[in-house]
C-alpha positions, 0 to 999 in steps of 0.5 A, spaced: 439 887 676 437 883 682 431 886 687 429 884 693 421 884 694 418 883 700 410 882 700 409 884 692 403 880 691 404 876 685 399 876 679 393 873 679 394 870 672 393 863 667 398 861 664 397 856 657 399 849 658 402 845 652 396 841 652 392 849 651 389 848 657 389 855 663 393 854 668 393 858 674 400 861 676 398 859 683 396 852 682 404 852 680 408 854 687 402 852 692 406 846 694 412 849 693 416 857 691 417 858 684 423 860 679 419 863 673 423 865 668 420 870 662 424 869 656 425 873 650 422 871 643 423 864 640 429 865 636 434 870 642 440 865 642 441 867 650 434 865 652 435 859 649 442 858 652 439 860 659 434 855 659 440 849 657 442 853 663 436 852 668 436 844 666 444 843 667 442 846 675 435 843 675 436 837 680 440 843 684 433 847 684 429 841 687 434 840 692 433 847 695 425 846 694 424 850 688 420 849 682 422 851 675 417 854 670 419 858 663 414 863 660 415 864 652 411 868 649 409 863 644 402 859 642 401 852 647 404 848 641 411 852 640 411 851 648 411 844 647 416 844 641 421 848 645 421 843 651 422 837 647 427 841 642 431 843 649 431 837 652 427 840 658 424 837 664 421 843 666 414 845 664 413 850 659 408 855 658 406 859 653 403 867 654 401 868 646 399 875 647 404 877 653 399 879 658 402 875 664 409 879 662 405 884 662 402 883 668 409 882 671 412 888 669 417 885 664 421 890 662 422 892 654 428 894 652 431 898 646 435 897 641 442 897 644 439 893 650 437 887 645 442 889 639 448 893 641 455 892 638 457 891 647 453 885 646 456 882 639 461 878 643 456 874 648 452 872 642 457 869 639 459 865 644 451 863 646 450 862 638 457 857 639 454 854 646 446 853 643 445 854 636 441 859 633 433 860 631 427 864 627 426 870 631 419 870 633 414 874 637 417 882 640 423 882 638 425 889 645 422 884 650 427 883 655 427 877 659 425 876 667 425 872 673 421 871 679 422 867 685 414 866 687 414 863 695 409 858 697 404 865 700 404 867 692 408 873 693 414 875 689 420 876 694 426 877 689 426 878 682 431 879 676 431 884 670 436 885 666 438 892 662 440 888 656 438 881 653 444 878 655 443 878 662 442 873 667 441 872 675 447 868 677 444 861 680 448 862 685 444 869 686 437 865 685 439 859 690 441 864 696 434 866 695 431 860 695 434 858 701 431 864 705 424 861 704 420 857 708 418 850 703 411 851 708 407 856 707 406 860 714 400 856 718 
């Protein structure tokens, strides 16, 4: 479900880098909006498809002057091993004790939202396309989208009703492309 948000301040939170460092969400769309995308836990089969996803489009985001960032709820080392896994070039940031999805409002989900037999099919197809993993961390987090402008204010998200849904790119870029690259002088 897409929502358009005008001057919701984005949280004030530290993300954790591969290196275990704290980053400051705000150092991360200072010079230019931000796509933050919350994934479910480490072994979802469609989080891991959808990041495949984000890098297949990742030359198109920066086109639009966005940046990409994936929040796993994970330790800074599965942050680290999950990139390199997946080839991404993209950073990604690990939120072990989900604070920052919680600060988010990242919706949890039901049974039937993450494991409904009306999920089987796209499961399957998301296994064929990116395999499967261990599933690690809470197993009812849904995932989450964000697109932070360069001021830090959310001004469109994405929640999804089940585990298998994702914002269309195209859905993500129409937004992007309503946002100044510049903050407001």
């Amino acid at each position: 479900m897409t929502h358009y948000a005008s001057s919701i301040p984005a949280p004030q939170v530290n993300l954790i880098a591969e290196d275990g460092q704290q980053v400051p969400l705000a150092h991360l769309y200072a010079q230019r909006p931000l796509l933050l995308q919350f994934s479910r836990h480490l072994g979802c089969v469609f989080c891991v498809d959808h990041a495949k996803q984000l890098l297949k489009h990742y030359e198109t985001f920066a086109k639009h002057n966005l940046g990409v960032a994936l929040v796993i709820m994970g330790k800074a080392d599965e942050a680290k091993k999950f990139r390199e896994a997946l080839k991404l070039t993209f950073p990604v940031y690990a939120d072990p004790d989900q604070s920052v999805y919680q600060a988010f409002e990242v919706p949890r989900g039901n049974v039937w939202q993450v494991a409904g037999p009306h999920l089987w099919w796209e499961g399957l197809q998301a296994l064929k396309r990116s395999g499967i993993g261990r599933p690690r961390g809470d197993l009812m987090q849904l995932s989450g989208t964000y697109l932070i402008d360069t001021n830090g204010q959310i001004v469109w998200n994405y929640r999804p009703s089940s585990s298998a849904e994702f914002p269309n790119v195209d859905e993500i870029l129409v937004a992007a492309d309503t946002l100044s690259p510049i903050a407001d002088a």
